[in-house]
C-alpha positions as CSV (number, residue, x, y, z in Angstrom):
1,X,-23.9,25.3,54.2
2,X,-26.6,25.2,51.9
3,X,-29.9,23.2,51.5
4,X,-31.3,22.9,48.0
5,X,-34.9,21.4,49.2
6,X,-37.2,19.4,51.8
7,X,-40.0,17.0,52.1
8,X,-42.1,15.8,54.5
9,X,-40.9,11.8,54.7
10,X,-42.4,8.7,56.4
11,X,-39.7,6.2,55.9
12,X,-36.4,8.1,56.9
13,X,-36.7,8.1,60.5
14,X,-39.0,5.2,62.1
15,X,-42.3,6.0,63.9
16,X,-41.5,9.9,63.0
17,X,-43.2,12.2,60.7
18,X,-39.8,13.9,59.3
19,X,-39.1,16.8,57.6
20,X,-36.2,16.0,55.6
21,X,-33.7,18.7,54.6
22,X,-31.2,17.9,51.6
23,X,-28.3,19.6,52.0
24,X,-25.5,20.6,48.9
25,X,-22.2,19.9,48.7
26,X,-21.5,16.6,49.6
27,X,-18.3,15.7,49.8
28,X,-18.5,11.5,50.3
29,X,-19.9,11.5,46.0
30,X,-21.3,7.7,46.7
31,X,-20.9,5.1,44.0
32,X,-24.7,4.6,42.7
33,X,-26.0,8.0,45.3
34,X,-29.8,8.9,43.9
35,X,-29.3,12.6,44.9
36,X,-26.1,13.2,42.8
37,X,-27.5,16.6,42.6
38,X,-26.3,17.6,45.8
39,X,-22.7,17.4,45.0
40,X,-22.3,20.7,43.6
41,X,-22.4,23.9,46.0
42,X,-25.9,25.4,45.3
43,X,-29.4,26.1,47.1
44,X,-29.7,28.4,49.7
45,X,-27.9,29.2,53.2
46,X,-29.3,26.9,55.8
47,X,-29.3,29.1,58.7
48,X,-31.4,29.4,62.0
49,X,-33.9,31.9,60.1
50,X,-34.2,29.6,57.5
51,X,-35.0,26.6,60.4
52,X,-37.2,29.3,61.4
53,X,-39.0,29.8,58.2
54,X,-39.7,25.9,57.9
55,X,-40.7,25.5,61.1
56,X,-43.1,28.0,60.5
57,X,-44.5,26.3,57.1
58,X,-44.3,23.0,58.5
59,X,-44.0,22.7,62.4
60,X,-47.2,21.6,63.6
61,X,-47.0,18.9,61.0
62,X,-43.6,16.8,62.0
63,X,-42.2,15.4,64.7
64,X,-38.4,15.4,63.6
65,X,-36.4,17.6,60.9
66,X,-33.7,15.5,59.6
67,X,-30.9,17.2,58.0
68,X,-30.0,15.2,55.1
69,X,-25.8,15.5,54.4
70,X,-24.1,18.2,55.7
71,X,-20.5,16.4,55.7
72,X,-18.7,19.4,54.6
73,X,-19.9,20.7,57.6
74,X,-20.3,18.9,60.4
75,X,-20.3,21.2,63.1
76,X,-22.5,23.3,61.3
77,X,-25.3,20.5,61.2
78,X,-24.7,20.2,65.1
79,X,-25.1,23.7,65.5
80,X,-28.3,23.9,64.1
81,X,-29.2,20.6,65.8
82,X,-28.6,22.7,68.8
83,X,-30.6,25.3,67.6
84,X,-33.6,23.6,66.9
85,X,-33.8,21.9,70.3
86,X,-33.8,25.3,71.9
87,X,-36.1,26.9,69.9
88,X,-38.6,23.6,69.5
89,X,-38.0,21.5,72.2
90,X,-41.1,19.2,71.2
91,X,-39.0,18.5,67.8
92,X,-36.6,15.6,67.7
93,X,-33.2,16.3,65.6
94,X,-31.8,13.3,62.6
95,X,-28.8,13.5,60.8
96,X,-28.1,11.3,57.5
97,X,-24.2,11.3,56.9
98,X,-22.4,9.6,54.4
99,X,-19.8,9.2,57.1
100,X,-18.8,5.7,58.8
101,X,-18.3,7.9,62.1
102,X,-19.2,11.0,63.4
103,X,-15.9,13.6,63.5
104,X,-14.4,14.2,66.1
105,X,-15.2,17.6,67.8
106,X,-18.6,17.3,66.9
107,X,-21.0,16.4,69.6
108,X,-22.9,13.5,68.3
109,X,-25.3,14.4,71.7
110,X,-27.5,17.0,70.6
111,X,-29.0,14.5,67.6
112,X,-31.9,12.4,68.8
113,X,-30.9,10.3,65.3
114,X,-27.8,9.9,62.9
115,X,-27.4,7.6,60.2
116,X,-23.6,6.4,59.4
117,X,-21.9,4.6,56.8
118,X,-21.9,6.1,52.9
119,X,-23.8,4.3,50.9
120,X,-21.9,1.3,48.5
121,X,-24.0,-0.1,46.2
122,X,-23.6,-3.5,46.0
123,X,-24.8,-3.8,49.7
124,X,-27.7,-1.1,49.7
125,X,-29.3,1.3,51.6
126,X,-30.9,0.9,55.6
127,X,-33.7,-1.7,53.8
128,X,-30.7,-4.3,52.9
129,X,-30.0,-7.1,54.7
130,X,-26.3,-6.3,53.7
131,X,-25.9,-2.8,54.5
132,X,-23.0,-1.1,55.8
133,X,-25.4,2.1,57.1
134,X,-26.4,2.0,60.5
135,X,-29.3,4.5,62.0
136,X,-28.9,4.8,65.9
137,X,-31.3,6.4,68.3
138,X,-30.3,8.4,71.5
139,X,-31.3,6.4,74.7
140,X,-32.6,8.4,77.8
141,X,-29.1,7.8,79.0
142,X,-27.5,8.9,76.3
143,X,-26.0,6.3,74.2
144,X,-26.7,5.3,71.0
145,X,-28.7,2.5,69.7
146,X,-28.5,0.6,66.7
147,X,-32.4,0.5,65.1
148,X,-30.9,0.0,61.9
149,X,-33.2,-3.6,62.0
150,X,-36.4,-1.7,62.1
151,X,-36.0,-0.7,58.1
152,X,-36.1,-4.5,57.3
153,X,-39.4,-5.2,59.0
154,X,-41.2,-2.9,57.1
């Protein structure tokens, strides 16, 4: 698994100051996607050092890292998911996938955030009324809530 870049994001994640992560090789190759440039293999390996290096750089800064794709590799996003929470507890965990479901065999517990659904363009993205996306929240008990609403109050 690669990632090709990151930036620090306001809008991705409600009330959290994210650093998103953009990972190559998307499979899902949405109708109408705006980061077509993550089709193709490329960037470098996303790997707990390289977690490490951007916590470093940007840590004291964020509140969540977001990994953005990943769905050639889903147990590799929830490995590092893992990872962060062990090595930066204070640090909640997002995961954007152009999936309508989270695999099975991959623990969709150790993400404090996913977004689902790939993105079709006729109904838009999380701000539509009509979208088929849907960003969920972990609950203290552990299931998953729809806050997929939030994005069209703001």
């Amino acid at each position: 698994m690669k990632y090709v870049n990151t930036d620090v994001v306001f809008q991705e994640i409600p009330d959290e100051v994210t650093l998103a992560v953009n990972i190559s090789n998307c499979p899902c190759r949405c109708k109408g996607c705006h980061s077509r440039y993550l089709w193709d293999d490329v960037g470098t390996p996303l790997t707990a050092e390289a977690i490490d290096g951007l916590m470093e750089k940007y840590g004291n800064g964020i509140t969540c890292l977001c990994f953005m794709g990943g769905d050639a590799d889903p147990c590799g996003v929830a490995a590092l998911a893992r990872y962060v929470h062990g090595a930066y507890p204070a640090v909640k965990v997002g995961w954007y996938s152009g999936r309508s479901s989270v695999r099975n065999g991959v623990d969709s517990g150790v993400f404090d955030y996913i977004k689902l659904g790939p993105y079709v363009e006729k109904l838009g993205g999380l701000k539509s009324p009509s979208t088929n996306q849907r960003l969920y929240r972990r609950h203290e008990d552990g299931s998953m809530v729809d806050i997929t609403p939030l994005f069209l109050r703001r």
